[in-house]
C-alpha positions as CSV (number, residue, x, y, z in Angstrom):
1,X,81.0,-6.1,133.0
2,X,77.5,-5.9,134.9
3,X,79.2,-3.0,138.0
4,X,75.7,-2.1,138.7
5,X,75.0,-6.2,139.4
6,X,78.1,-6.7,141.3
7,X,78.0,-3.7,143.7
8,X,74.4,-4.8,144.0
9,X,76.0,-8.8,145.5
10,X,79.0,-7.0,147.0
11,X,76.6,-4.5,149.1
12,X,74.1,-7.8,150.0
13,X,77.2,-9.9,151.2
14,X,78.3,-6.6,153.4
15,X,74.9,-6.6,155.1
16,X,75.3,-10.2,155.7
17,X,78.4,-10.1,157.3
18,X,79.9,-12.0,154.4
19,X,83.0,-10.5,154.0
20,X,84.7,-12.5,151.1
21,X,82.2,-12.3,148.6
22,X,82.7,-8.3,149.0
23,X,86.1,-8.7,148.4
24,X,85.8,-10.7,145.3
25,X,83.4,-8.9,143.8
26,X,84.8,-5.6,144.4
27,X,87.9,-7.1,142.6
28,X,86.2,-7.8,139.7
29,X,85.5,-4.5,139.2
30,X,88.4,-3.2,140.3
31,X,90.3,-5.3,138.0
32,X,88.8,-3.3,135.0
33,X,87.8,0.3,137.0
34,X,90.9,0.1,139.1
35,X,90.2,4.4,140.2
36,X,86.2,3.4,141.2
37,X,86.0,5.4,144.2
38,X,82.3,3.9,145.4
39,X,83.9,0.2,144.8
40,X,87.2,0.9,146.7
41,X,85.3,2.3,149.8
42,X,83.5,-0.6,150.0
43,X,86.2,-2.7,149.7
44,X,87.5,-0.8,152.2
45,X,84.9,-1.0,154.7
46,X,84.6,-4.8,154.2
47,X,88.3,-5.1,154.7
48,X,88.0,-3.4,158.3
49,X,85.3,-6.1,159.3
50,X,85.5,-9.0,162.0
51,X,83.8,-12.1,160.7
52,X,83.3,-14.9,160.7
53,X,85.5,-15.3,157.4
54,X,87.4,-12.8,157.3
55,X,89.8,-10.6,160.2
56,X,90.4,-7.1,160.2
57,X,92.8,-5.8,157.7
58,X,92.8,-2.0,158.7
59,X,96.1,-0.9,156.3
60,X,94.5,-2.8,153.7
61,X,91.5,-0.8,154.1
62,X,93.3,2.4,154.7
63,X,94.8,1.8,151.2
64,X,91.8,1.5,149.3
65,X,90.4,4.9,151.2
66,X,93.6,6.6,150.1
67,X,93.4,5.8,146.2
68,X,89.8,6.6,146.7
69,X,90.4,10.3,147.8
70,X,93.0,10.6,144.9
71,X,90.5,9.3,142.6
72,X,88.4,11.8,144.1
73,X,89.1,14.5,146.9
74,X,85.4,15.2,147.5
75,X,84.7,11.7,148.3
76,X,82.9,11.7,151.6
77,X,82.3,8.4,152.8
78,X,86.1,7.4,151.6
79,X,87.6,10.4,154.2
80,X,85.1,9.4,156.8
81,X,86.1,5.6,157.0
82,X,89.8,6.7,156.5
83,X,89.5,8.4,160.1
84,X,87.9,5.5,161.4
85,X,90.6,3.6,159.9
86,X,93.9,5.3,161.7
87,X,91.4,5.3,164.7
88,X,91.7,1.6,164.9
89,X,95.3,1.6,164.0
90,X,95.9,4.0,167.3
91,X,96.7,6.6,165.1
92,X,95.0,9.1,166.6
93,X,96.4,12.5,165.9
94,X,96.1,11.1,162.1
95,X,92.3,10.3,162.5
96,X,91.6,13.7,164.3
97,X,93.2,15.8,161.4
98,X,91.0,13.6,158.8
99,X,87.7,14.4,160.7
100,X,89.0,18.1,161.0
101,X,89.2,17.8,157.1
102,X,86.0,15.9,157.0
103,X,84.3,18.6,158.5
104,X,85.4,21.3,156.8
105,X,84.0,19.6,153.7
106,X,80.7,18.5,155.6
107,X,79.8,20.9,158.5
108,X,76.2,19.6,158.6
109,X,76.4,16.1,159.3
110,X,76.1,15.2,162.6
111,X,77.4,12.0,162.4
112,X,81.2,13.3,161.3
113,X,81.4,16.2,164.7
114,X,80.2,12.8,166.9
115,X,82.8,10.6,165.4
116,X,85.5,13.4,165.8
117,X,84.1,13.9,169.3
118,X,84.3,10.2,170.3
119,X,87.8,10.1,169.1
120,X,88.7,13.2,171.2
121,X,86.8,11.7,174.2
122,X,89.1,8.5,174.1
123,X,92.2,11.1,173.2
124,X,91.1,12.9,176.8
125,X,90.9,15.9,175.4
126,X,87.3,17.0,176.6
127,X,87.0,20.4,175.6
128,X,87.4,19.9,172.5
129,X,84.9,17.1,172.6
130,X,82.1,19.4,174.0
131,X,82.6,21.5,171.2
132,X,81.8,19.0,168.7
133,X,78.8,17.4,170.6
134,X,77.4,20.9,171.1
135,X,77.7,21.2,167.1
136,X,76.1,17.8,166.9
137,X,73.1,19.0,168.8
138,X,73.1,22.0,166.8
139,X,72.6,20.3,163.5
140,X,70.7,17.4,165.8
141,X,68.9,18.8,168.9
142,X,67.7,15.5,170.3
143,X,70.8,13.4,168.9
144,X,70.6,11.1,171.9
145,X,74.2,10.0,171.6
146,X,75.6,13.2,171.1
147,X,74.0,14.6,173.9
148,X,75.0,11.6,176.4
149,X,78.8,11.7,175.0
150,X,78.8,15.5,176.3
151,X,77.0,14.5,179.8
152,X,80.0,12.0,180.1
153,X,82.7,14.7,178.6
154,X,81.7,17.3,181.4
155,X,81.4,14.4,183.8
156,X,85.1,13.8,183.0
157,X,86.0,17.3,183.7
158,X,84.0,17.4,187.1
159,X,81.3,19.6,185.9
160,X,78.8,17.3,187.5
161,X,76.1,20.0,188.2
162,X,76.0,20.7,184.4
163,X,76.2,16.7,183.6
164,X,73.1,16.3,185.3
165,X,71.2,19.3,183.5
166,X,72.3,17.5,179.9
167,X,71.3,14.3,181.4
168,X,67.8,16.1,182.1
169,X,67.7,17.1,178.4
170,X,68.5,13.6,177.4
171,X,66.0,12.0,179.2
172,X,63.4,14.5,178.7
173,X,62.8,14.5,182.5
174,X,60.8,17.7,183.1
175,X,57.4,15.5,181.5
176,X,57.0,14.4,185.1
177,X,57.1,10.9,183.9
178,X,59.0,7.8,186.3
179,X,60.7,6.5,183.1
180,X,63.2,9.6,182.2
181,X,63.8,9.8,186.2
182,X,65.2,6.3,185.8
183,X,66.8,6.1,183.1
184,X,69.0,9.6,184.3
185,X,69.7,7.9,187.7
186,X,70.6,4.7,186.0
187,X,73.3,7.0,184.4
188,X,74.3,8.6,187.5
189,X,74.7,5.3,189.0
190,X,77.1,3.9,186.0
191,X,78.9,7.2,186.6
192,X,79.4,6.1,190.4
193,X,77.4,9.1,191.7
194,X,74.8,7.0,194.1
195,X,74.4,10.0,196.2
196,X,72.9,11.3,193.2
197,X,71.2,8.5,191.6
198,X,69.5,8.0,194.8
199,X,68.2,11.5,194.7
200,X,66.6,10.9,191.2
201,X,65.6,7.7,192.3
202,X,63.4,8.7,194.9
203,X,62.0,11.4,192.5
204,X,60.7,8.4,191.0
205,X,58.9,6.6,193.8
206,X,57.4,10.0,194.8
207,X,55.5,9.7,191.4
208,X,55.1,6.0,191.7
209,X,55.9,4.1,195.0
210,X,55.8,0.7,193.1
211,X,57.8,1.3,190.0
212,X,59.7,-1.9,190.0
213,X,62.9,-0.5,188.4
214,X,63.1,2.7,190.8
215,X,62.9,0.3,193.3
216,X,65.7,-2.1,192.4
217,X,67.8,0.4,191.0
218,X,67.2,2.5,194.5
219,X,68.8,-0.7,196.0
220,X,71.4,-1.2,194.2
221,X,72.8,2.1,194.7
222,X,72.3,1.6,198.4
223,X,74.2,-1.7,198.1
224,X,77.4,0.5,196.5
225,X,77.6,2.6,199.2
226,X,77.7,-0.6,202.2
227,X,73.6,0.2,203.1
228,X,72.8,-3.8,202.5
229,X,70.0,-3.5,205.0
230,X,68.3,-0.4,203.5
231,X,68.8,-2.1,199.9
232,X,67.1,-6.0,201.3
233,X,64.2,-3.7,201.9
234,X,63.6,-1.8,198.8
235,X,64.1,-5.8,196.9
236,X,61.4,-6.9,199.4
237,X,58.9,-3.9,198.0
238,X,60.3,-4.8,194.4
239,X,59.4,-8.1,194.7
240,X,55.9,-7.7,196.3
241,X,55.6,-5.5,193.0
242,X,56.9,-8.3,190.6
243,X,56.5,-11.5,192.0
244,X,57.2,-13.0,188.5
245,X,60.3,-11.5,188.3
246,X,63.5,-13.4,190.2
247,X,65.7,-10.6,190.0
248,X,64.5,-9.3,193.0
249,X,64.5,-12.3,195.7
250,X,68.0,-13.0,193.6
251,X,69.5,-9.7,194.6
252,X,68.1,-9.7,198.5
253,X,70.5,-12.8,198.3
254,X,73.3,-11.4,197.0
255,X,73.1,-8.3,199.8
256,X,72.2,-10.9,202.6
257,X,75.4,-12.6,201.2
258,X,77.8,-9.7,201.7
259,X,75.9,-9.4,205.4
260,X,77.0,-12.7,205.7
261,X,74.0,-14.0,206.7
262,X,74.5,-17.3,205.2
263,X,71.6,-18.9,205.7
264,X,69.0,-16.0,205.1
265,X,70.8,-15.7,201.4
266,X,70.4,-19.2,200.8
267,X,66.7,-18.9,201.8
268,X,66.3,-16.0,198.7
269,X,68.6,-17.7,196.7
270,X,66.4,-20.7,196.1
271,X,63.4,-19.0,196.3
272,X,64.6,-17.0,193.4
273,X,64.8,-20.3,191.3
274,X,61.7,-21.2,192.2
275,X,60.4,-18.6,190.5
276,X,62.5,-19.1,187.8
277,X,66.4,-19.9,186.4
278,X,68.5,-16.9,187.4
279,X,72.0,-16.4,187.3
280,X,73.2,-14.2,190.1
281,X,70.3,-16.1,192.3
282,X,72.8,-19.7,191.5
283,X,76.4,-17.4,191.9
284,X,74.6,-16.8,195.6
285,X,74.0,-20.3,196.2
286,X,77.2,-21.3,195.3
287,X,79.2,-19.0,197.2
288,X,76.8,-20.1,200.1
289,X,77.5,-24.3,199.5
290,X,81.3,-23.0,199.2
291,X,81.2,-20.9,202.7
292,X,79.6,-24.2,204.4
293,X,82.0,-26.6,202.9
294,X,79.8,-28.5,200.7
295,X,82.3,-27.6,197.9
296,X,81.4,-30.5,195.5
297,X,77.6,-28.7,195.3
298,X,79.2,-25.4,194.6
299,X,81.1,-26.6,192.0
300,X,77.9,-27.7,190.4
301,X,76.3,-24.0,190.6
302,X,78.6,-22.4,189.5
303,X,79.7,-24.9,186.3
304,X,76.0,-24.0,185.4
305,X,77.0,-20.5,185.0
306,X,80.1,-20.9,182.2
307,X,78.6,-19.6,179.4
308,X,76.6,-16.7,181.6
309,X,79.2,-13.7,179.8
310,X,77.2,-11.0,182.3
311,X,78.2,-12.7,185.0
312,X,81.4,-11.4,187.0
313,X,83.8,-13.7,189.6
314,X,82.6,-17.5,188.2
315,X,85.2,-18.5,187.3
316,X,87.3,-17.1,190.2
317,X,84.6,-18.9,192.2
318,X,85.0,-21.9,190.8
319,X,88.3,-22.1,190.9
320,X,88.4,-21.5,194.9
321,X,85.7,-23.7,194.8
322,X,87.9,-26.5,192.9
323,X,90.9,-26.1,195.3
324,X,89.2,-26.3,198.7
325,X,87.6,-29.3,197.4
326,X,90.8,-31.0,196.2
327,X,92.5,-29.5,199.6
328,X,89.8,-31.4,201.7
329,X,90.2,-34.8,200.3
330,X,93.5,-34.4,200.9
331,X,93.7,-34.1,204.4
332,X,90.7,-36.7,204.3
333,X,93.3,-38.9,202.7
334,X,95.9,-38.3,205.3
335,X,94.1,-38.7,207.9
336,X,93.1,-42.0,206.4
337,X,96.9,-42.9,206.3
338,X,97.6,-42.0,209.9
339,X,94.2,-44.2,211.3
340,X,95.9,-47.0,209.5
341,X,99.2,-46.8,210.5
């Protein structure tokens, strides 16, 4: 049998996402190597996979780790997909003693104290998580991930000043540059500090006044904390910065929107899509048609948006949209009856 040819195929079909031809050729080997611990990780790892032709089989998987290990203890890659294996299977405590052993057997790759410190991240045990990013970035001083995973760990434990000091690490922000300034208060933004964000937003525009993303992203922390006004503004600068760009004009209409002034939004809204198809500019415009009864045109915006997966309440919308519509021709109806009568 030709095992160097077929792991060969089996490891193409992997990188494909072709599940099944992994599977049958790692049983083919198998079938005369049964203890192969290379082919039954592999096997393994394409039995865990989400295809198109195959589904997940993660005790299948966790089997062929298992006789891996017994074929051989030392084998790596076999304990290493065996924790992510219980992982998926919610069996946490089992997955955290596997990395423990994993790292034991490996305590210079960076990869394993990350995957343990994930798992402890989702366990909430955040200590413990610190730890192993902190010996991530030891073996790994600019590991990205394992440096954000411990800005979000002592985020989670309220240690916000120290957060925002890893985050500066991260981001390398002490170059003096607008890009690391944005991309840490984009972070303190998704962590619901706009206080903060602000703060290193402005930090921004101090260096550059017309940085396009300081700008929006200035405004949309505004927008979370009710300051539609302030926000309108900083899209107006944005957009005088960018006039290419809808996103701008498309979210002055969504914060003229929530000020409810209806006809203003609309105004942005389609100027927006002048510039160009966008699909928070259309949610506006549909919300708008909807708030001035012309629910048979808002239906229409917002069917355009279906397959727009980024977009939130469309289908909510739509649905309002759908009954108002089918509530006014109604009454249209019975009021028809009662003229005739």
């Amino acid at each position: 049998m030709d095992t160097k040819r077929y792991l060969k195929e089996a490891r193409k079909s992997l990188s494909r996402g072709e599940i099944t031809p992994v599977i049958e050729f790692c049983n083919r080997i198998l079938s005369s190597d049964p203890q192969n611990p290379e082919v039954l990780v592999l096997r393994g790892r394409a039995l865990m996979e989400d295809s198109y032709d195959h589904s997940p089989d993660y005790e299948g998987a966790l089997r062929c780790f298992d006789k891996a290990i017994s074929a051989d203890s030392k084998a790596e890659e076999a304990w290493l997909h065996k924790a992510i294996a219980l992982e998926r299977l919610d069996r946490a405590d089992e997955a955290l003693s596997t990395f423990r052993k994993l790292a034991v057997m490996t305590p210079s790759d960076r990869k394993v104290w990350f995957r343990m410190g994930l798992l402890l991240h989702s366990m909430g045990r955040h200590d413990e998580e610190i730890d192993c990013c902190e010996k991530a970035v030891t073996i790994e001083p600019d590991s990205a991930e394992a440096l954000s995973l411990k800005a979000s760990a002592l985020r989670e434990l309220g240690r916000d000043a120290e957060a925002a000091g890893v985050l500066d690490r991260l981001y390398n922000v002490g170059t003096g540059a607008v890009g690391p300034l944005v991309q840490k208060a984009a972070h303190l933004h998704q962590w619901g500090l706009y206080h903060d964000a602000i703060g290193a937003y402005d930090k921004a525009l101090a260096i550059d006044p017309g940085s396009w993303m300081a700008l929006m992203g200035k405004g949309g922390a505004l927008e979370q904390l009710g300051r539609h006004e302030d926000a309108i503004e900083l899209y107006e600068m944005a957009n005088r910065a960018d006039p290419r760009n809808p996103t701008a004009l498309a979210s002055k209409a969504s914060a003229l929107f929530e000020l409810r002034r209806f006809d203003d939004a609309m105004r942005a809204a389609e100027e927006a899509l002048a510039v160009g198809p966008h699909g928070s500019a259309m949610l506006t415009k549909g919300r708008v048609l909807s708030n001035q009864g012309r629910h048979r045109e808002a239906i229409r915006c917002f069917e355009k948006l279906l397959d727009d997966r980024e977009l939130e309440g469309v289908h909510d919308e739509l649905e309002m949209a759908r009954t108002a519509l089918e509530k006014k021709e109604r009454q249209a109806r019975l009021k028809g009856k009662k003229e005739h009568s």
